[in-house]
TORTORVO-609451 format. One line per 8 residues: number of its first residue (from 1); their letters; for each residue x, y, z of N, C-alpha, C. Coordinates in steps of 0.05 Angstrom, whole numbers, plus 5000, padded with zeros to 4 digits. Each point is the difference from the previous one (the first is absolute). Example, Ala and Ser with C-alpha at 12.3 -4.5 7.8 and 13.67 -1.06 7.14 Angstrom:
2
1	AS	5264:4886:5156:4982:5024:5000:5018:5024:5000; 4993:5021:4986:5016:5024:5001:4985:5022:5014
END
This chain:
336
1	XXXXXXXX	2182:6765:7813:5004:4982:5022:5026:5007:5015; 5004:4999:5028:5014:5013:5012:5024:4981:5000; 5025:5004:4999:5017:4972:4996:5012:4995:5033; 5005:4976:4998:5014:4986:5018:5022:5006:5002; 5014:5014:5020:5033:4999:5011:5012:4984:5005; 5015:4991:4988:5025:4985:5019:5035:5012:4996; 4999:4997:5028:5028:5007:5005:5030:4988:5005; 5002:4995:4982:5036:4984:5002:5015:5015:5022
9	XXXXXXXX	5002:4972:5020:5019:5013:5023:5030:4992:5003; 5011:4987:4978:5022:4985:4997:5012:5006:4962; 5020:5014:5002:5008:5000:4970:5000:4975:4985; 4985:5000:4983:5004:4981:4976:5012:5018:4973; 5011:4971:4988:5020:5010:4977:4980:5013:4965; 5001:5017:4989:4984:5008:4977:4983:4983:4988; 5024:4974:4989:4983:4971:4989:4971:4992:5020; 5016:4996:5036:4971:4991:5012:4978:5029:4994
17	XXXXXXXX	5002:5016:5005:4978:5024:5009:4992:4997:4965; 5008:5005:4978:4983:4997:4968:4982:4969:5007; 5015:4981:5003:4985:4978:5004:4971:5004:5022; 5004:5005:5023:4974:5011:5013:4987:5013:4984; 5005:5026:4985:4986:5024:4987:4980:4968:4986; 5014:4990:4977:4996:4991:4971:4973:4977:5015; 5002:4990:5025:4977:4984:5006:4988:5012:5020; 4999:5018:5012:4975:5012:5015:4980:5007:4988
25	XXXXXXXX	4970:4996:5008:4982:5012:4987:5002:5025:5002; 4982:5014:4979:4998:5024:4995:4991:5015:5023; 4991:5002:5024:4985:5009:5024:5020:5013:5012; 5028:4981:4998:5020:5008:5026:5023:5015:4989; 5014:5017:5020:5019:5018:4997:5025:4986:5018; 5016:4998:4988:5031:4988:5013:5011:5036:5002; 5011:5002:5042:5012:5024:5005:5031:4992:5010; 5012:5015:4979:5033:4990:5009:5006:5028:5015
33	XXXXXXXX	5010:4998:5026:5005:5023:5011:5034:5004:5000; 5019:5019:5005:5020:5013:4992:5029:4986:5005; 4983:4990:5030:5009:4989:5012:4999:4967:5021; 5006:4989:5010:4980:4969:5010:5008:5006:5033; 4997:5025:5010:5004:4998:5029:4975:5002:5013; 4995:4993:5028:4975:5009:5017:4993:5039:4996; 5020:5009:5002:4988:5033:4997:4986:5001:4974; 5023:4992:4983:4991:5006:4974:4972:4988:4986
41	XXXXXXXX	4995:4972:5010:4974:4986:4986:4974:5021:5025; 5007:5006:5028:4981:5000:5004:4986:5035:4990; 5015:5010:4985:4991:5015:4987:4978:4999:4979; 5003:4963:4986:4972:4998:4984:4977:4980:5008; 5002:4992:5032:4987:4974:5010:4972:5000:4999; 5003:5035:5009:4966:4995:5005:4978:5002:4996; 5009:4991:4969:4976:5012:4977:5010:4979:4977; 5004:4972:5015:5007:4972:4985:4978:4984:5008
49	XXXXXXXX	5001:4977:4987:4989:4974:5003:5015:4974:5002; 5021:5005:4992:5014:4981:5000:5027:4997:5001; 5004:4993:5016:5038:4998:5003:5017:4981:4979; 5016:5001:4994:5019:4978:4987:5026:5011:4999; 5007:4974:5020:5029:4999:5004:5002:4990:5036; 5029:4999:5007:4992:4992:5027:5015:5011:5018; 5003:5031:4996:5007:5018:5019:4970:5016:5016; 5000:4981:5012:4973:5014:5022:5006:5007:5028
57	XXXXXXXX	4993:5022:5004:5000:5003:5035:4983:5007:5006; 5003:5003:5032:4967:5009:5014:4994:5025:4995; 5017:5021:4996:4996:5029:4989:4983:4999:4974; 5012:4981:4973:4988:5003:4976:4970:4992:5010; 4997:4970:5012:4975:4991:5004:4976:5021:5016; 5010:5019:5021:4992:5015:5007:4983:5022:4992; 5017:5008:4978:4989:5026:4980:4989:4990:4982; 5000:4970:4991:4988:4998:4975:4978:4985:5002
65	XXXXXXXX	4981:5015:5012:4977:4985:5011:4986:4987:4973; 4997:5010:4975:4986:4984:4980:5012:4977:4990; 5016:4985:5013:5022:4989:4990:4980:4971:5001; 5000:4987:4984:4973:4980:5001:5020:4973:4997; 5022:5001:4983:5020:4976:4992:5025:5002:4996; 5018:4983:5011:5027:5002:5009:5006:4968:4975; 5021:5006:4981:5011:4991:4984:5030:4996:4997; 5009:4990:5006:5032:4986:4994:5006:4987:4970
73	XXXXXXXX	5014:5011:4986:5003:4996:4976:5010:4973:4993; 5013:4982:5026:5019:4984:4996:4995:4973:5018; 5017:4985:5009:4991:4978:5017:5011:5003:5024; 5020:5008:5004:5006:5013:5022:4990:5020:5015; 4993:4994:5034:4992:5017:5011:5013:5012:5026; 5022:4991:5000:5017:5005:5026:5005:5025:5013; 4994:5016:4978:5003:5028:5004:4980:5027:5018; 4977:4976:5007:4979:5011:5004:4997:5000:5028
81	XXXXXXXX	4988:5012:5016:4998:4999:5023:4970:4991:5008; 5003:4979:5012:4972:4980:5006:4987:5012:5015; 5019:4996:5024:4987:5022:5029:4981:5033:4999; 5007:5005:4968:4984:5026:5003:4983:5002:4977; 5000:4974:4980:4979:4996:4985:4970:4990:5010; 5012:4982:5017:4983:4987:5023:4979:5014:5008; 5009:5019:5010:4972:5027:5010:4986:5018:4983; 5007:4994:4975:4987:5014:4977:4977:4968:4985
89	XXXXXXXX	4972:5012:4994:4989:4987:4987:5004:4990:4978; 5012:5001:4981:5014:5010:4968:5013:4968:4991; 4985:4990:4980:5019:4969:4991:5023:5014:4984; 5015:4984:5020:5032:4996:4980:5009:4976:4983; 5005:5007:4975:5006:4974:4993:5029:5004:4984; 5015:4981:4989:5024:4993:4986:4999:4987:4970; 5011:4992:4987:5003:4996:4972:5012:4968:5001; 4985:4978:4985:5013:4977:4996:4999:4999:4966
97	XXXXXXXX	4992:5017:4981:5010:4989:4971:5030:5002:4990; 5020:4994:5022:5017:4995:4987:5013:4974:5003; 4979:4986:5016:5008:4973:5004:5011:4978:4979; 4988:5002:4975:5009:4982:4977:5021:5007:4993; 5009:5027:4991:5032:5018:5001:5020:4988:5028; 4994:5002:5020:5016:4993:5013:5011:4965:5003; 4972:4999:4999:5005:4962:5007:5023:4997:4973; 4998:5005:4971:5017:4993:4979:5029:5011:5010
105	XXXXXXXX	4999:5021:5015:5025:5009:5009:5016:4986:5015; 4977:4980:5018:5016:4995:5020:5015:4964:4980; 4979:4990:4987:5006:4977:4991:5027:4998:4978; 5005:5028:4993:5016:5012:4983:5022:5002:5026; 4994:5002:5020:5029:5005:5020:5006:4974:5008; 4979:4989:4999:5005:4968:5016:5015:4985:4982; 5002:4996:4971:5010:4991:4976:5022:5006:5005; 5011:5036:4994:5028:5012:4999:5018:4984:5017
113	XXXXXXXX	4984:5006:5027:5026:4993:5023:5002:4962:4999; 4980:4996:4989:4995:4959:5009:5023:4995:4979; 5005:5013:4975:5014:4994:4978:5019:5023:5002; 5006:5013:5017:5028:5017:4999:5002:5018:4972; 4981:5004:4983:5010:5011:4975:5008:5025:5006; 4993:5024:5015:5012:5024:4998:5029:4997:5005; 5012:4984:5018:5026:5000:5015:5007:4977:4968; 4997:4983:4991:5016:4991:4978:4998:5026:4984
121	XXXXXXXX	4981:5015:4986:4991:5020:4983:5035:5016:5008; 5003:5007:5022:5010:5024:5017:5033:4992:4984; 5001:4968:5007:5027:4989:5006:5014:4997:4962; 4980:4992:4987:5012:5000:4967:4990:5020:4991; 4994:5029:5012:5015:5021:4983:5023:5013:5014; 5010:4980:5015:5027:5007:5011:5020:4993:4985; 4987:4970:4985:5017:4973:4987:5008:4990:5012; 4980:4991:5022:5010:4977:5021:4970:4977:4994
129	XXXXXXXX	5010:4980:5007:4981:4981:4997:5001:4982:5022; 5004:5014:5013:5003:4986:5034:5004:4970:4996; 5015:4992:4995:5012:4971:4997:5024:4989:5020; 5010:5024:5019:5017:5000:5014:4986:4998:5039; 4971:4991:4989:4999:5001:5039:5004:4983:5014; 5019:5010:5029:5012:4983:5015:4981:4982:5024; 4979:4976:4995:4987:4993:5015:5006:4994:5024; 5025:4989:5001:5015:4990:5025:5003:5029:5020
137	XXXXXXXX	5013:5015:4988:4992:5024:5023:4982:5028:5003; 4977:4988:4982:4970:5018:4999:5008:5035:4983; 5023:5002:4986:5008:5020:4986:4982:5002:4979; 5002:5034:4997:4970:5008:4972:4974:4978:5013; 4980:5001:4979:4979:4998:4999:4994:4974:4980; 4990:4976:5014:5005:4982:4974:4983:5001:4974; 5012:4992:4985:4991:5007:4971:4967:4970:5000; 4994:4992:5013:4978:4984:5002:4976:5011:5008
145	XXXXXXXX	4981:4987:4979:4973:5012:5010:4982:4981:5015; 4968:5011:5011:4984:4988:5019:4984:4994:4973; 4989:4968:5013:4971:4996:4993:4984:5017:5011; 4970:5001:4982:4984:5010:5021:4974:4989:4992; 5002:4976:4974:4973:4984:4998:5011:4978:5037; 4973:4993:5001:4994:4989:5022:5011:5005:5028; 5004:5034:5006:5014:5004:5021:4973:5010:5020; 5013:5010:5023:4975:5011:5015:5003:5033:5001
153	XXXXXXXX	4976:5017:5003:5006:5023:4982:4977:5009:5037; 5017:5019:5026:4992:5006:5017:4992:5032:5001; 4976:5011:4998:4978:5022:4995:5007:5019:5030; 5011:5017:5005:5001:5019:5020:4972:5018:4995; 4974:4992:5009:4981:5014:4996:4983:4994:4973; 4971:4999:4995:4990:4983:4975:4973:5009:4991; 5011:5024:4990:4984:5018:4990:5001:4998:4972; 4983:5022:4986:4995:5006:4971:5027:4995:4985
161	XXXXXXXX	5026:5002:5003:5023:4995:4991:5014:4973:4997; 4992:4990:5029:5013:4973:5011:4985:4973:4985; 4969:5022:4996:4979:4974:4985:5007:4997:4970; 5007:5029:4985:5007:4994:4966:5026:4989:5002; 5026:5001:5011:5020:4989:4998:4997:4968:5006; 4985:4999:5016:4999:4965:5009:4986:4992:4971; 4979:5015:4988:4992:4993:4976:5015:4998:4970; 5008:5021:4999:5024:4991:4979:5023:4986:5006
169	XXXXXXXX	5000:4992:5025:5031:4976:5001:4987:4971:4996; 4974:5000:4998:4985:4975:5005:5018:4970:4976; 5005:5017:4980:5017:4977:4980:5026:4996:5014; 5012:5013:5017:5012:4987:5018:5012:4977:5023; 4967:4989:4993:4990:4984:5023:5014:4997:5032; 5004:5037:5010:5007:4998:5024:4978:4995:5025; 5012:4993:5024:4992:5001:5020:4995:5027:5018; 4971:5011:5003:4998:5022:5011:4993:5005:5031
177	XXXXXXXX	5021:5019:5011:4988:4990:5034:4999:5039:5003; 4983:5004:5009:4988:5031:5018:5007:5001:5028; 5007:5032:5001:4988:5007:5032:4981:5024:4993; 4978:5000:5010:4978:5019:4991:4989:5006:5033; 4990:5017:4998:4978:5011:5024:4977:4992:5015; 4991:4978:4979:4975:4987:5010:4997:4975:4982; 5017:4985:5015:4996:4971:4998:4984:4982:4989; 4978:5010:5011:4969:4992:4994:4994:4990:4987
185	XXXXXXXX	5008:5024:4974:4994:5001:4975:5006:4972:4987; 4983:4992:4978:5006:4980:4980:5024:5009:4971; 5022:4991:5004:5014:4999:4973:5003:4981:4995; 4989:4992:4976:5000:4966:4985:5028:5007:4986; 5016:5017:4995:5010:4994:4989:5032:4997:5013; 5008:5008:5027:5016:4996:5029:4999:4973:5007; 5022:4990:5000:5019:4981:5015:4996:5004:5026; 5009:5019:5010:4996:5001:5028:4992:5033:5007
193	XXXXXXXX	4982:5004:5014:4992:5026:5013:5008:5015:5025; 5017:5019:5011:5001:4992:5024:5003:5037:5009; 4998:5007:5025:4999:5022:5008:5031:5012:5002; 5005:5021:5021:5024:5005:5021:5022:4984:5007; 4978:4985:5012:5014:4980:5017:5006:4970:4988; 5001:5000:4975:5011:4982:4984:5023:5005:4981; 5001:5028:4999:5022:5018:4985:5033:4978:5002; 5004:4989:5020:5020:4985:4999:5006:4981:4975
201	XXXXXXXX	4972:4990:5007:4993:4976:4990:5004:4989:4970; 4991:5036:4987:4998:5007:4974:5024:4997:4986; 5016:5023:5012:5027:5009:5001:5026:4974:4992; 4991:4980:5016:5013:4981:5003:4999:4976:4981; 4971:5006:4983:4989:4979:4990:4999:5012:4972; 5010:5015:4986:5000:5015:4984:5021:5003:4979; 5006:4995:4971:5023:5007:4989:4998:5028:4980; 4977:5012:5004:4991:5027:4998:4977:5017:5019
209	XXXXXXXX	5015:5014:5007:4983:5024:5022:4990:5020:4973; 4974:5008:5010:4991:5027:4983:4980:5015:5016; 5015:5025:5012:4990:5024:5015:4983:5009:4987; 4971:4998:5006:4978:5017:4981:4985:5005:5024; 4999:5010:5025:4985:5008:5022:5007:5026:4999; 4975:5013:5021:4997:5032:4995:5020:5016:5031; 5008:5012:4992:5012:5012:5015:4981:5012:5030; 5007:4994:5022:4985:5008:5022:5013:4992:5022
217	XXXXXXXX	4991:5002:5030:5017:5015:5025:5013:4959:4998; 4993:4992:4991:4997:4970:5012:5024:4981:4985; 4994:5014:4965:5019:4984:4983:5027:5023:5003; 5001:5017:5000:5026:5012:5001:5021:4999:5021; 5018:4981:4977:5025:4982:5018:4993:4971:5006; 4968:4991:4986:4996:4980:5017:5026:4971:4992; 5013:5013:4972:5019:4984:4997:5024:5010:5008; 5019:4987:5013:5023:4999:5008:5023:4984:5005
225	XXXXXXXX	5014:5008:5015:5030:4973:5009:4986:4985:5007; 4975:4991:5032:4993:4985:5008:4984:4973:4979; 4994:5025:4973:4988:4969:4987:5004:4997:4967; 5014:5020:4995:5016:4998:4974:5014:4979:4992; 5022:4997:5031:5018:4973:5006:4983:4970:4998; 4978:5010:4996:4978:4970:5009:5003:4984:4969; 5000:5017:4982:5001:5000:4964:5017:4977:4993; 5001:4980:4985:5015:4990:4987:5022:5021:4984
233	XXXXXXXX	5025:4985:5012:5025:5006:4982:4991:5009:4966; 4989:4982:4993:4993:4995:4973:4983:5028:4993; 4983:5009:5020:4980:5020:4994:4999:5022:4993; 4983:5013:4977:4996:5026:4988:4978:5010:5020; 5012:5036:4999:4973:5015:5013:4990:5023:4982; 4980:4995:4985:4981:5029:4986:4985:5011:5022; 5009:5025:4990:4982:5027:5015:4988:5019:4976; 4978:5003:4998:4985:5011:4990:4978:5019:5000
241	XXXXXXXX	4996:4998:5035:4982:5018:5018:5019:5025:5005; 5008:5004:5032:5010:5013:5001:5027:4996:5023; 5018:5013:4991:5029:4993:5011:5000:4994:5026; 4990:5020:5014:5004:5001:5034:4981:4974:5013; 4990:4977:4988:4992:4987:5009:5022:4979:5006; 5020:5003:4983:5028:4981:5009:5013:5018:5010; 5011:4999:5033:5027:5018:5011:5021:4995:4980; 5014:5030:4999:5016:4997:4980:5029:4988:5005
249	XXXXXXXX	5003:5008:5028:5027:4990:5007:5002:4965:4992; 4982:4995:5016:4995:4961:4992:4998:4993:4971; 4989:5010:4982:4992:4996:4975:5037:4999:4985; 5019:5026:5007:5024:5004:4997:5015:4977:5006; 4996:4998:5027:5022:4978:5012:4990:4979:4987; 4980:4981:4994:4997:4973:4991:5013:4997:4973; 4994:5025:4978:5001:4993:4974:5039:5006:5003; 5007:5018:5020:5032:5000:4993:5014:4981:5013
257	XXXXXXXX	5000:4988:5025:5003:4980:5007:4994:4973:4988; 4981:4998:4972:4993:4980:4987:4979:4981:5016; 4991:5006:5016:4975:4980:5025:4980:4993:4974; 4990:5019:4977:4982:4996:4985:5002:4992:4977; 5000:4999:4980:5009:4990:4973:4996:5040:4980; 4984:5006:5008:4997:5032:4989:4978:5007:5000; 4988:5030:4990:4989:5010:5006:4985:5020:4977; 4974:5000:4993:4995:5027:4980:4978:5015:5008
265	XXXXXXXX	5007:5028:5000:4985:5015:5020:4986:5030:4984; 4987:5008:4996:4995:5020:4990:4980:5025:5013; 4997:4989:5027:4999:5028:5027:5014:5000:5017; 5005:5023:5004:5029:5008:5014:5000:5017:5030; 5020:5016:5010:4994:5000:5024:5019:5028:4998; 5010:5018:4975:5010:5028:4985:4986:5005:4982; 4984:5016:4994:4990:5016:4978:5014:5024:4990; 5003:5014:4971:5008:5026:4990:4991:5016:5017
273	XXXXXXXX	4999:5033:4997:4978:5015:5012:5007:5010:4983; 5016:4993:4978:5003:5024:4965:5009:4976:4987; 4985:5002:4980:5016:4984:4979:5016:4998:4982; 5023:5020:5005:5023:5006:4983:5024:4988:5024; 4993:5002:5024:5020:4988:5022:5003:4970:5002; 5034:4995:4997:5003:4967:5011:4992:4994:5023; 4980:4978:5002:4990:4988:5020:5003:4972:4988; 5012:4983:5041:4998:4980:4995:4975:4985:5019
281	XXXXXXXX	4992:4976:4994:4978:4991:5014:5004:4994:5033; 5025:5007:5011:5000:4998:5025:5018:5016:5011; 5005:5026:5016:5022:5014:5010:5010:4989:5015; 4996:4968:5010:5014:4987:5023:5025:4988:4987; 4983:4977:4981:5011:4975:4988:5005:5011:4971; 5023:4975:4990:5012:5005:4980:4982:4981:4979; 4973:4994:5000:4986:4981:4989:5007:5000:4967; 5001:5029:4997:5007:4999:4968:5028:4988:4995
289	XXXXXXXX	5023:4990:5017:5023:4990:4996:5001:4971:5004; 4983:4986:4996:4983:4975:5009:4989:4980:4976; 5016:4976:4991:4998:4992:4977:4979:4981:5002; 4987:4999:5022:4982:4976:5002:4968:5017:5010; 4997:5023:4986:4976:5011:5010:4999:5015:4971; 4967:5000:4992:4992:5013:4973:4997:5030:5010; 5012:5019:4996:4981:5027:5016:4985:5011:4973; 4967:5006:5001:4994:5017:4978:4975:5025:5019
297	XXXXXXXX	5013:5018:4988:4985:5025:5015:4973:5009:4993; 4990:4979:5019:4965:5002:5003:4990:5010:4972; 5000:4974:4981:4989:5005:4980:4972:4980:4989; 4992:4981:5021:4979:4985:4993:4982:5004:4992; 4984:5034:5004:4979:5005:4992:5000:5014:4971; 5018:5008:4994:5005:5021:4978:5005:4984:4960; 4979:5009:4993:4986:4992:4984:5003:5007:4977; 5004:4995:4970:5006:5028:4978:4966:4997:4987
305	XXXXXXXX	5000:5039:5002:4972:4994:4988:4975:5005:5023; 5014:4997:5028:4980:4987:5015:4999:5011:5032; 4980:4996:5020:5008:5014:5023:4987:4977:5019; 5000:4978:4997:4984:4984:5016:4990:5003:5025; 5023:5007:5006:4993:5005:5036:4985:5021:5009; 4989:5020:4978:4982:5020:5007:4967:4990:4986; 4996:4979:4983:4977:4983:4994:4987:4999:5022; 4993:4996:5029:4994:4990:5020:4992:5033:5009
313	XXXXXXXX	5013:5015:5006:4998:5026:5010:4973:5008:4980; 5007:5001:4973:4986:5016:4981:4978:4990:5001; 4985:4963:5004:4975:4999:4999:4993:5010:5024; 5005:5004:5024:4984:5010:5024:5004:5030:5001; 5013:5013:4986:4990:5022:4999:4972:5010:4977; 5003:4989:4988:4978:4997:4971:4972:4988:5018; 5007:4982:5011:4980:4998:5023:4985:5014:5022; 5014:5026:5007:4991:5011:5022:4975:5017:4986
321	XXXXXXXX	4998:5000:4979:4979:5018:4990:4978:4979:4988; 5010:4969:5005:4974:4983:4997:4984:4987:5017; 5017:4977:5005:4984:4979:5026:5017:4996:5019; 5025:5015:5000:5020:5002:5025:5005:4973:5012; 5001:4969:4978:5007:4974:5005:5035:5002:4996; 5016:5015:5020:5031:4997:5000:5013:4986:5006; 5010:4992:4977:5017:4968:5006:5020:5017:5022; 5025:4970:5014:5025:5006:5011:4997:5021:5025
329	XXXXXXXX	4977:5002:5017:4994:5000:5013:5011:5001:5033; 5020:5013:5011:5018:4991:5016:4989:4997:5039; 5005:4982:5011:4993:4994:5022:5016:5022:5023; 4993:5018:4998:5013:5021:5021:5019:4984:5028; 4986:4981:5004:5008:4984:5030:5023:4986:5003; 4995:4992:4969:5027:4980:4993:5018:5007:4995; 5006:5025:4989:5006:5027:4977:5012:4986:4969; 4986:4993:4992:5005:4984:4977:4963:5000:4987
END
C-alpha cells in the first residue's frame, strides 16, 4: 500500500515529532525537511498529501498540487494567510485538545494572582514577610488577598477553553459574563452574553477578565487604554490566548500605574529565536520588573508524558485515509 505523505512545514521539537510517529497509523510517512523555509519545503511539496504546520504560501500551495489537507498542529492560527488559502480548495483546520490543559492553567493563574502566592512565595525566601506595607501611600504590593467565591469571572471570547474553565470554577459559585461572536447562541450557563459592543460593559462589570479569544485582524489590540481603564481598580486580567490581543503599551501602563489590581499572563508579545538566549517577554516594557503581574512563559499546554495539543491534529490526519469527518475545521472568511 502506497503511504501517505505528510509534510511538516514548521519545526517541531523531537518529543512532538516521536509523539506524531507513536500515533499515526501505519499508512503514513511524517517528512521532516532540513530545513522550514519556502525554498527548502518546496523541494518536497509535490509529492505530499498533507501539510502540517502553518507556514503556507501561494508558491508551496502551487506546486503541491496533491496536497488534499492543511493541518495546524496547534490552536493558533494567526500565522496563516487567509487571503491565499481562500483560493485553494483544501480544508484547513487547527487543534483544540489542549483545551482542558489550558483551561487548568488558566484557573491555576487566576488562583496565583487572586491570592498573590508567587509574590508572597518570592518575598519569604527573601525573609520578608511583608508586614511592613505602607497603605496610606500605596508602597509595595499589599500583602492581602482577593475573594473569588462569588465574584464575577468576565470571558474575552468563549470557546473550548473559556467553557472547561467556567466548568471547573463552578464550586466557586461565580458569576459568568462573555463576549463571544455570536450572541445567538444559548449559554445556560452565562450571566450575561454580549458581543463587541458590550466589551465595556464586561470590563467594567468584572472582578476577573480571562482572555481566551483567537487571535485575528479584529481582536488584536482589541484591548487597550480606551477600555482597560473601564476595569475595576480591584480587577485581575488572565491571558491565556494570545498576547497581542491586549496592546502592550496599555496592558504596561495600567498594571504599573496600579489602575488594575494585577495581572497573570502566559502569552506574550517576545519570543526566544534560541533557547539558550535571555529573553524577556516584552523588548518594550519592564513587565518582568512588575510585582503585581504573574509572568509564566507560555506554558499552558505542556504536559509530562503528554502532547495534548497535537491529539486534535493526529485524529484528522488518521482520518484522511478514512471518512475525512475533520474536526476544527476553520472558516477561511473569518480566519479563525
Amino acid at each position: 500500500m502506497k503511504k501517505i505523505k505528510i509534510l511538516l512545514t514548521r519545526a517541531l521539537s523531537p518529543v512532538e515529532i516521536d509523539y506524531i510517529n507513536k500515533n499515526l497509523d501505519e499508512n503514513y510517512i511524517l517528512i521532516l525537511p532540513e530545513k522550514y523555509t519556502e525554498e527548502e519545503l518546496l523541494k518536497y511539496v509535490e509529492d505530499v498529501d498533507i501539510l502540517l504546520g502553518d507556514t503556507i504560501t501561494k508558491s508551496i500551495l502551487d506546486k503541491g498540487t496533491k496536497v488534499k489537507l492543511i493541518q495546524v498542529p496547534w490552536a493558533g492560527v494567526e500565522r496563516l494567510d487567509f487571503d491565499v488559502l481562500s483560493n485553494y480548495n483544501i480544508p484547513v483546520c487547527n487543534s483544540h485538545s489542549n483545551a482542558l490543559c489550558v483551561a487548568e492553567y488558566g484557573v491555576g493563574l487566576l488562583l496565583s494572582i487572586a491570592k498573590k502566592i508567587p509574590y508572597h512565595d518570592k518575598l519569604l525566601r527573601e525573609g520578608s514577610w511583608n508586614r511592613n506595607y505602607n497603605k496610606e501611600n500605596n508602597s509595595g504590593v499589599s500583602p492581602y488577598s482577593s475573594y473569588i467565591t462569588n465574584k464575577t469571572i468576565g470571558f474575552i471570547g468563549y470557546g473550548n477553553i473559556a467553557k472547561n474553565m467556567a466548568k471547573l470554577m463552578k464550586g466557586f459559585n461565580c458569576k459568568y459574563m462573555a463576549i463571544v461572536s455570536n450572541k445567538e447562541r444559548q449559554y445556560e450557563e452565562l450571566d450575561f452574553v454580549g458581543d463587541i459592543e458590550n466589551l465595556d460593559y464586561v470590563l467594567s462589570n468584572s472582578d476577573y477578565i480571562v482572555v481566551a479569544a483567537a487571535l485575528t485582524k479584529e481582536t488584536r489590540g482589541m484591548l487597550n487604554i480606551n477600555n482597560l481603564t473601564k476595569m475595576k481598580k480591584t480587577g485581575y486580567i488572565i491571558n491565556i490566548s494570545r498576547g497581542k490581543i491586549i496592546d502592550e503599551e496599555s496592558l504596561y501602563y495600567v498594571l504599573e500605574n496600579k489602575l488594575i489590581a494585577g495581572a497573570a499572563i502566559d502569552t506574550w508579545y517576545n519570543y526566544p529565536m534560541d533557547s539558550k538566549e535571555v529573553t524577556y517577554p516584552s523588548k518594550k516594557f519592564d513587565f518582568h520588573k512588575l510585582d503585581n503581574i504573574i509572568i509564566s512563559p507560555h506554558r499552558a499546554a505542556q504536559i509530562i508524558g503528554e502532547v495534548p495539543y497535537l491529539d486534535d491534529a493526529i485524529y484528522n490526519i488518521n482520518e484522511f485515509s478514512k471518512n475525512k469527518n475533520y474536526i476544527n475545521k476553520l472558516n477561511l472568511d473569518k480566519g479563525y
